[in-house]
N, C-alpha and C positions, 0 to 999 in steps of 0.2 A: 448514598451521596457519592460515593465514590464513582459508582455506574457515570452519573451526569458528568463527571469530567472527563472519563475517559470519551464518551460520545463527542462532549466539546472538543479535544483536542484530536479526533478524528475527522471532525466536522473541519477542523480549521487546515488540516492536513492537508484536504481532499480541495478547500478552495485553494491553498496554496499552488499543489501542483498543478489545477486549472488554469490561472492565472500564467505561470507559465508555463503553461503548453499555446495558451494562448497567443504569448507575445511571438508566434509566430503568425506572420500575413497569410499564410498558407495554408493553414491548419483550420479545423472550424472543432471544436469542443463541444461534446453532449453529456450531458451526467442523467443518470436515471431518476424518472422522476417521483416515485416514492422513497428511491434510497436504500431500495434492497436490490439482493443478486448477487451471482458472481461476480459484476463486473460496475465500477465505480465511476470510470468515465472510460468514453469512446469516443477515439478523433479520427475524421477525415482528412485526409490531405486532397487538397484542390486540384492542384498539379497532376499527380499520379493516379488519384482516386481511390490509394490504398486504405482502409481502414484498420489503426490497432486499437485494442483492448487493454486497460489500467486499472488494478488494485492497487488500491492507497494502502500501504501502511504507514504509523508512525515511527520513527525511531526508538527503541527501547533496549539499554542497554542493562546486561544483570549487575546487581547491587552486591554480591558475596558468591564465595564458592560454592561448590555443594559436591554429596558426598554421590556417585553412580551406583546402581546396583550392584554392580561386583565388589562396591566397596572401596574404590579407587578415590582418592578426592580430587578433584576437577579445578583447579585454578583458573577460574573464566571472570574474574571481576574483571568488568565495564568493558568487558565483549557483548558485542548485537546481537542481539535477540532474533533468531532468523522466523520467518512466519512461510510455513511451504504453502504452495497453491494446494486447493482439493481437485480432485479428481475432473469436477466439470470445470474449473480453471483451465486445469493442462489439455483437455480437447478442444475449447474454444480459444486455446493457444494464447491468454492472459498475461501479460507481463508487468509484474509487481515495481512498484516503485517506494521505496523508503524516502518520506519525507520527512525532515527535521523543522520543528519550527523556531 
């Protein structure tokens, strides 16, 4: 059960930032059409003809602290949750975007 929300609330992440990247006249917005891959949406700019590359993530912030390996305890409550790109991310040069909803 839990699975289905987290997908919904990525789902909803990923129109969001669509929507506005959209609201620019300039821009033209592609998302993949099964929904898989490194990369979640791809825009064109008209003007320039340059195209970048977009991972959605959601906003996720930690709920408690926690103890690190050495044993140090970590004071991070409701610091963001960072999500690093993988490896074919950073060649196809991806830039992530945290979206709140």
């Amino acid at each position: 059960m839990a699975r289905r929300k987290t997908a919904t609330v990525g789902l909803i992440s990923e129109l969001t930032v669509q929507i506005n990247l959209a609201k620019d006249p300039n821009i033209l917005v592609f998302s993949p059409l099964g929904g898989l891959g490194p990369v979640d949406i791809v825009t064109l700019n008209m003007t320039t003809g340059e195209y970048t590359a977009y991972d959605v993530k959601s906003k996720n912030y930690r709920k408690s602290d926690y103890k690190g390996k050495d044993g140090y305890n970590r004071k991070r409550t409701g610091s963001l949750i960072r999500r690093p790109r993988t490896a074919e991310q950073k060649r196809l040069k991806v830039k992530i975007i945290y979206a709140t909803i």
